[in-house]
C-alpha positions, 0 to 999 in steps of 0.5 A: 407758086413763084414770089413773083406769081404771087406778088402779081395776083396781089397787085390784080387784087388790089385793083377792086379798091383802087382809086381813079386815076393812073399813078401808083405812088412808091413810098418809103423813107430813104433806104428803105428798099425803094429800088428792089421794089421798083426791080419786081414792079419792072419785072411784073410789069415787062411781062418777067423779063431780065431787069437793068437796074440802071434802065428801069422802063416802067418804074424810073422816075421819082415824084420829085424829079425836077425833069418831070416837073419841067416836062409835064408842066411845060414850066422850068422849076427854076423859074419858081419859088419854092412855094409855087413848086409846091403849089404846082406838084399837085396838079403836075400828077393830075396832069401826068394821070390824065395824059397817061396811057396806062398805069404810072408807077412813081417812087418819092420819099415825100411824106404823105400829104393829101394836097401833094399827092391828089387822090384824083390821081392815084391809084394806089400807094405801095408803102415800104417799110424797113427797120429803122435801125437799118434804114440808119446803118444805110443812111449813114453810108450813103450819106458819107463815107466814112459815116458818122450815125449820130447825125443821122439818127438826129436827121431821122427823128426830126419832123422837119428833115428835108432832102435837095435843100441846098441853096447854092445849087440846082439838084436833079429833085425838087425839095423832099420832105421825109415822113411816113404814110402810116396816117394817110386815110385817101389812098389806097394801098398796101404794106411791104415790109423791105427784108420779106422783099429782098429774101424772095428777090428776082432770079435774073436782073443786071446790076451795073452798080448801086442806085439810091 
């Protein structure tokens, strides 16, 4: 049975403890393996067909975008403090799930909070897992070009690491802060370790360059 077969009976099996509402939270810490996982949900999902990882149909977009924000809520983020932006996520994926048709799959890198991420609204959780000292090496590179790991591996460690904080600039994201979801007890979901992924990767996708 090919990997894909295979990862698409776990996927219908999962459904048996699945949770209420329609939006499959795509987790994992920053350079984890997030985007190949994302490649074998669109492939799944559009029925096995070819794969632009530029143009990901089903499995684009990320919590924290700030154009999801602004389109679901019908509120521009820019217009709010930080503390309502985090006030009002909670029921922009509420909102999300109840206007959608079907399944909605949605990446973050926000640490898990039972408040950010309702469980009214998931279905379940697929938490991607990679070696730390990996996630580093990459993280170190894609944060420079000449990377420096030290600062990194400080960055990694510490329970207050944050993503899109600048304040001189609106980024495409909304503040993310990092973390894991092996705590969580109110969603349903389901480990994939990043290299087991990559090791049994989709024959036929088309790549023209790299994503985060």
């Amino acid at each position: 049975m090919s990997s894909a077969a295979v990862d698409g009976a776990r996927l219908r099996a999962a459904k048996s403890d699945a949770g209420p509402g329609r939006i499959v939270w795509i987790a994992s810490y920053p350079k984890s393996g997030n985007t190949w996982m994302r490649v074998f949900i669109e492939h799944l999902v559009s029925g096995g067909g070819e794969v632009d990882l530029n143009r990901f149909a089903h499995a684009g977009e990320m919590a924290s975008s700030r154009r999801l924000f602004d389109r679901v809520s019908g509120i521009r983020a820019s217009d709010l403090t930080r503390g309502e932006v985090k006030s009002f996520r909670p029921e922009v994926y509420r909102a999300l799930s109840r206007r959608a048709a079907s399944r909605v799959f949605l990446k973050t890198h926000d640490a898990h909070d039972d408040a950010l991420f309702p469980a009214d609204a998931t279905h379940g959780a697929i938490h991607i897992v990679r070696n730390p000292l990996d996630v580093a090496v990459s993280y170190a590179h894609h944060v420079s070009a000449t990377p420096d790991f030290d600062p990194i591996i400080t960055r990694m460690c510490s329970p207050r690491n944050a993503m899109a904080t600048r304040p001189d600039r609106l980024g495409r994201h909304l503040i993310v802060h990092t973390g894991d979801w092996s705590g969580h007890a109110s969603i349903p979901f389901r480990w994939s370790r990043c290299a087991t992924r990559i090791s049994s990767a989709i024959p036929s996708h088309r790549s023209h360059g790299p994503r985060g």
